[in-house]
C-alpha positions as CSV (number, residue, x, y, z in Angstrom):
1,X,96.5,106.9,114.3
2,X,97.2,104.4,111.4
3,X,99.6,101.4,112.0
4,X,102.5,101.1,108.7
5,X,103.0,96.8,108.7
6,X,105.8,95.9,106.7
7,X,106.4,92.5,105.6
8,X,109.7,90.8,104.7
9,X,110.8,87.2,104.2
10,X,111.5,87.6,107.9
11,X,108.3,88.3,108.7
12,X,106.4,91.3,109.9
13,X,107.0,94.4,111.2
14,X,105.9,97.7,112.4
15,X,107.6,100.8,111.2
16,X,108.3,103.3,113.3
17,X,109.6,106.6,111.5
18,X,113.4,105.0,110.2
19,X,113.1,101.5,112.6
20,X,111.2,98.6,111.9
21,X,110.1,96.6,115.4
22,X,109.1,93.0,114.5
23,X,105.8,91.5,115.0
24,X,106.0,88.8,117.2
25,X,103.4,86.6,115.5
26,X,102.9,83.0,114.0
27,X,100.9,84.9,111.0
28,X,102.2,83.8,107.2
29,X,99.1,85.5,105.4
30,X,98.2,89.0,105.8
31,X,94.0,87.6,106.9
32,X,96.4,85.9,109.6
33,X,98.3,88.8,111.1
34,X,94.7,90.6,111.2
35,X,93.2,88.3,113.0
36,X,96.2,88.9,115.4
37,X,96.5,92.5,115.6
38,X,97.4,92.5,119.3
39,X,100.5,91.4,118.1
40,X,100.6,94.5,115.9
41,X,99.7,97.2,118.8
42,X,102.6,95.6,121.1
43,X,105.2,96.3,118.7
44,X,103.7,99.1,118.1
45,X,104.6,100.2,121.9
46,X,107.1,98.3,122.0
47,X,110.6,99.5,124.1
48,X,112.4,97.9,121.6
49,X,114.8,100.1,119.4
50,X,114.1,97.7,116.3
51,X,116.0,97.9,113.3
52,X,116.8,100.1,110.6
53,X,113.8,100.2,107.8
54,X,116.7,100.5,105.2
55,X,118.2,97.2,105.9
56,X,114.6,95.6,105.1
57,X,113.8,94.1,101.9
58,X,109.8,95.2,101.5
59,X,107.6,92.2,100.3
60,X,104.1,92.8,99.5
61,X,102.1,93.1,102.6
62,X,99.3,91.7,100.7
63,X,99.6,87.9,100.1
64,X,98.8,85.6,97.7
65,X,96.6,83.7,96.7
66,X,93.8,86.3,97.6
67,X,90.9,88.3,95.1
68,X,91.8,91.1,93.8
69,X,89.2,92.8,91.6
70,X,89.4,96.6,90.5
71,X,87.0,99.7,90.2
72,X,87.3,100.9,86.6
73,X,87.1,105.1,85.7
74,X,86.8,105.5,89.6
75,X,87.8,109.4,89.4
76,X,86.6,112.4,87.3
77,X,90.1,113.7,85.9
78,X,90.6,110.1,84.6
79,X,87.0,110.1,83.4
80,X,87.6,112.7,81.0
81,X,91.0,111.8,80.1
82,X,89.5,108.9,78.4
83,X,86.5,110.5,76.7
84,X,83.6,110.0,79.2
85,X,80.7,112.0,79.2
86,X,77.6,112.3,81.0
87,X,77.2,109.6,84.2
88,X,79.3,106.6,84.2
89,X,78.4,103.4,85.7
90,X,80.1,101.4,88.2
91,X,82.0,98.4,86.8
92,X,84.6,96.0,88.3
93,X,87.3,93.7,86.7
94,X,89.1,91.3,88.4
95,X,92.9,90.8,88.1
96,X,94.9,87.8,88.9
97,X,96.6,87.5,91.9
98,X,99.5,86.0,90.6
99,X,100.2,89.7,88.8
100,X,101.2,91.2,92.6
101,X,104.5,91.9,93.8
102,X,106.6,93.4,95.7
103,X,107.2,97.5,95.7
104,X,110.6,97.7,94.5
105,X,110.3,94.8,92.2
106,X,110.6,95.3,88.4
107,X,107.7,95.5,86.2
108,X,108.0,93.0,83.8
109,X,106.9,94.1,79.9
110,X,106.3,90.9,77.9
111,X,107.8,90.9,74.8
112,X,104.2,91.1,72.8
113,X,103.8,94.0,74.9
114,X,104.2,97.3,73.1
115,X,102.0,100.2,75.5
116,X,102.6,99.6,78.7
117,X,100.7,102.2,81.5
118,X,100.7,103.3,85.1
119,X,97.7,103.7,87.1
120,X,98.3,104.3,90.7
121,X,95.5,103.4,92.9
122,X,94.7,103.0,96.5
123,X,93.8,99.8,97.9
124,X,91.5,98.4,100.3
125,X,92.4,95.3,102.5
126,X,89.6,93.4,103.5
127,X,89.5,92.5,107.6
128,X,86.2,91.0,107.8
129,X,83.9,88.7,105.1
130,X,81.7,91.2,102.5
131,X,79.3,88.3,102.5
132,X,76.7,88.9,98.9
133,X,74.1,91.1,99.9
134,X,76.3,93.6,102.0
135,X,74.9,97.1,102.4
136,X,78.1,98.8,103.9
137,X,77.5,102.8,105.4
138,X,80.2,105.5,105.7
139,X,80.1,104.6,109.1
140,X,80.1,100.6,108.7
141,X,83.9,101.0,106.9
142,X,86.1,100.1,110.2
143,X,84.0,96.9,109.9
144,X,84.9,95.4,106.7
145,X,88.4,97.5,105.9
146,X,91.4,96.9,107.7
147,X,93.8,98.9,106.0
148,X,95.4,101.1,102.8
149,X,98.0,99.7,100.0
150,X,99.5,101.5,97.2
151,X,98.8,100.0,94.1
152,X,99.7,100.0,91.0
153,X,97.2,98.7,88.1
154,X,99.8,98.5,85.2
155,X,98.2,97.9,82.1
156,X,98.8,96.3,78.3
157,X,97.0,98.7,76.5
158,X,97.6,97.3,73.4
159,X,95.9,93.8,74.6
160,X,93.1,95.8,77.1
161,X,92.0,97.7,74.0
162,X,92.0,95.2,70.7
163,X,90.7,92.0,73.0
164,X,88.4,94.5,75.0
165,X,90.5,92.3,77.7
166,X,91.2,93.8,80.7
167,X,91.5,90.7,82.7
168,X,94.7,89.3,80.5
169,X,95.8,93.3,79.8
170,X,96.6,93.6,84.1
171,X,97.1,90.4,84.8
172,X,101.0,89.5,83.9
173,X,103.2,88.4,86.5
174,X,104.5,92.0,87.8
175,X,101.9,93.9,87.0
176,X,100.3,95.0,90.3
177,X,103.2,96.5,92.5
178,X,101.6,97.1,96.0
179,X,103.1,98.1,99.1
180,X,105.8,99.1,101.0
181,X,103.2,99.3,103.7
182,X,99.9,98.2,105.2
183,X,98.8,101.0,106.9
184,X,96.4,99.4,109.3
185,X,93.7,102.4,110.5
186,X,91.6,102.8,113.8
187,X,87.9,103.8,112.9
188,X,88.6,107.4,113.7
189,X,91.6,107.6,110.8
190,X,88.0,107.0,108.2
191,X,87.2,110.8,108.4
192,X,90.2,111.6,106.6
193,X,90.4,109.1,103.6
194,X,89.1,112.3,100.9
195,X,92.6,114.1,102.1
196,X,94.7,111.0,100.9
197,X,96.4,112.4,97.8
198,X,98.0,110.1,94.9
199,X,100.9,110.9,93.3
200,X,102.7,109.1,90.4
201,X,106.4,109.9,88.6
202,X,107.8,108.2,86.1
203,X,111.5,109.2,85.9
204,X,111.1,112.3,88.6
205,X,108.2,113.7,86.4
206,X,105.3,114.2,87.8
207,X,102.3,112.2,85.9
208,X,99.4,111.5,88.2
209,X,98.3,113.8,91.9
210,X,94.6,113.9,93.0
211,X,93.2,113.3,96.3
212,X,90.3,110.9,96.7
213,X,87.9,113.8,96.6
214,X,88.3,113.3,93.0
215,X,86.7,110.0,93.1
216,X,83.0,108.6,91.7
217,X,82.3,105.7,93.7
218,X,84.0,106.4,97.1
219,X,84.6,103.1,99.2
220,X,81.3,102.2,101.0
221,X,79.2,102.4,98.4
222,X,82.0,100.6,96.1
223,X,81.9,97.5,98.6
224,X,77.7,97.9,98.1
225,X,77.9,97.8,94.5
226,X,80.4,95.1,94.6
227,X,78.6,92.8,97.3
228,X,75.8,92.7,95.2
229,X,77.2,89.4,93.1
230,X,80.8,89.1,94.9
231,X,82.4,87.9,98.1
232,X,85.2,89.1,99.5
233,X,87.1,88.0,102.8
234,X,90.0,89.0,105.1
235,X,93.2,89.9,103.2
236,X,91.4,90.2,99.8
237,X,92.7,93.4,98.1
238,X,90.2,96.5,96.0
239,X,91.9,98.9,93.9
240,X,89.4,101.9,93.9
241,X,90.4,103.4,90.4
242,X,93.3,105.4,89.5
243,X,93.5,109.8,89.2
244,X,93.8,111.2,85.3
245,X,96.9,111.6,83.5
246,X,97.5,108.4,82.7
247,X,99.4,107.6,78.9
248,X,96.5,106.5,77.4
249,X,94.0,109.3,76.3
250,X,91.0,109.2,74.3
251,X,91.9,110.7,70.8
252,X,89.4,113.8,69.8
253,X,86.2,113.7,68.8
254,X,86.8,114.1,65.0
255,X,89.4,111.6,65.1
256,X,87.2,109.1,67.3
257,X,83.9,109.5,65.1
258,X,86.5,108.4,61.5
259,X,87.9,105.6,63.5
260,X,84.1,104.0,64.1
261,X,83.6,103.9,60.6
262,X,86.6,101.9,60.0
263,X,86.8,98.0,60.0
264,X,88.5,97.1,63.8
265,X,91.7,95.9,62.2
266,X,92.3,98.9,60.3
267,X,90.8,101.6,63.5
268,X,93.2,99.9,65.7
269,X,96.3,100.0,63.5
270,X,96.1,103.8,62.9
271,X,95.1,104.2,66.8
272,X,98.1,102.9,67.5
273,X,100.8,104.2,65.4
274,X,99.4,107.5,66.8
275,X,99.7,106.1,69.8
276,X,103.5,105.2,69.3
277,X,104.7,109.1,69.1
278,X,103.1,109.1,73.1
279,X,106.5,109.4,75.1
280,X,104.6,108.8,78.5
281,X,104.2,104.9,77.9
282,X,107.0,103.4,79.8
283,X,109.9,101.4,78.6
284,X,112.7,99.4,80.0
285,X,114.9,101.5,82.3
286,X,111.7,103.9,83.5
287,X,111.4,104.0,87.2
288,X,108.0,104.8,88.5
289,X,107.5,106.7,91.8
290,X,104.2,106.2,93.8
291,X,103.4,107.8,97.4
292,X,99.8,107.9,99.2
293,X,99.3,110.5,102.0
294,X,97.2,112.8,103.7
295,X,99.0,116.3,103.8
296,X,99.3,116.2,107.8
297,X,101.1,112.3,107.2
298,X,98.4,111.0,109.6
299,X,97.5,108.4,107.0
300,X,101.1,107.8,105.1
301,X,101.9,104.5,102.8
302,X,105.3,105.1,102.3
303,X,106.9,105.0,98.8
304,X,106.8,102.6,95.8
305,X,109.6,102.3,93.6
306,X,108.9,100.0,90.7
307,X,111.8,100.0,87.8
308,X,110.8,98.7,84.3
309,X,112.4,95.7,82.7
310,X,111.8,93.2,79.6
311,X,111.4,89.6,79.5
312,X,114.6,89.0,78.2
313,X,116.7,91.4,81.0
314,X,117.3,90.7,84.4
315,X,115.6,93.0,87.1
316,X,118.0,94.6,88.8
């Protein structure tokens, strides 16, 4: 059974239904507390009663400074959402790590920004070096992946879409929510990563729910494809693409085959004051919702809770 490894500014610790048992460990990064994870499994069986979880403050269990680089249109539903026909080749961005925080800390909008979107995603936690070159099998996973985030890949679509920039457009400070937990898996919990089902709500309505079975590129070959120019090492972070029903759609055909005739400026401007009668982008005072699980809570992340805020507000 997975391990749920929750990190505050205390330190770590392993959650244990509604109690929280801390990891005795010297580990500050997450690559050092999986290099020590006999210090996990003894609180893990610990005697000790712990703590309650809801006097924790959750950090991100994933620190920083670390890669983070992201599958983009992982999953069919999202696939078609955005116009894709046909096959669709792997491709990978990379995000900076400075945009991850906590998972109850506000997403930040920046005042330029006008369409801001969810995309919940699960994420893979490196445990070993992906060294360039890698060929990883279904079978070779326990080797390289230590564990499972919840992500969540929010997005600028207004800067993504007119600077074809998605390294800027998911960057911002705030703008990869992971966490509560690291849910740290034994090889046998690999069999059952095609029941983990994503869900995303934005103010208690439902927007996003599709389990993994719903994705392109499924992790081994992902790490394949990407180990063919990149390394990645212990603690580095993959988000593996996020389900359909995100705001952003691709407008119909008609409409898309007008707007290539157009000058950029001009496309872009009528794009998005269609765009701007959407009510799914999100806006300051939205809370989004995220949760990872497998239906029999074998594999379970826990729950994200990310309110949205401006520059000029204070989170609360």
């Amino acid at each position: 059974m997975s391990t749920n490894v929750l990190r505050t500014a205390d330190g770590w610790w392993v959650a244990r239904r509604d109690r929280a048992v801390p990891v005795q460990t010297k580990a500050v990064t997450t690559a050092e507390l999986l290099s020590d994870r006999d210090a996990v499994r003894e609180a893990a069986v610990s005697a000790d009663a712990g703590v309650p979880l809801a006097d924790l403050t959750a950090l991100s269990p994933v620190t920083t400074p670390c890669r983070v680089v992201a599958q983009m249109v992982n999953y069919r539903s999202h696939a078609r959402d955005s116009g894709f026909t046909g096959d669709i080749p792997p491709a990978f961005f990379r995000k900076a790590s400075g945009s991850v925080s906590g998972p109850a800390d506000a997403v930040v909008r920046p005042s330029h920004v006008k369409f801001l979107d969810y995309e919940i995603e699960l994420g893979l936690v490196m445990g070993a070096s992906l060294p360039v070159g890698t060929v990883v099998e279904e079978r070779d996973l326990p080797s390289y992946v230590a564990g499972l985030v919840i992500t969540n890949d929010v997005s600028a679509r207004d800067v993504q879409l007119t600077k074809t920039q998605f390294y800027e457009s998911k960057s911002y400070p705030t703008f990869t929510p992971t966490g509560p937990y690291l849910a740290l898996l034994e090889p046998e919990d690999f069999a059952h990563l095609l029941a983990l089902r994503l869900r995303l709500s934005v103010n208690g309505a439902l927007r996003q729910d599709r389990t993994l079975a719903d994705m392109i590129v499924r992790p081994a070959q992902a790490l394949t494809l990407l180990a063919r120019f990149q390394t990645l090492g212990p603690g580095d972070l993959l988000l593996t693409g996020t389900p359909g029903g995100t705001a952003l759609k691709a407008p119909p055909k008609p409409v898309e085959k007008i707007g290539a005739l157009l000058p950029p400026a001009v496309k872009w401007k009528a794009f998005f004051k269609s765009q701007a009668k959407n009510p799914h982008y999100l806006h300051t005072g939205d809370v989004m919702t995220a949760t990872i699980a497998t239906p029999d809570g074998r594999i379970d992340l826990g729950e994200q809770r990310t309110p949205v805020t401006d520059t000029h507000e204070t989170p609360k």
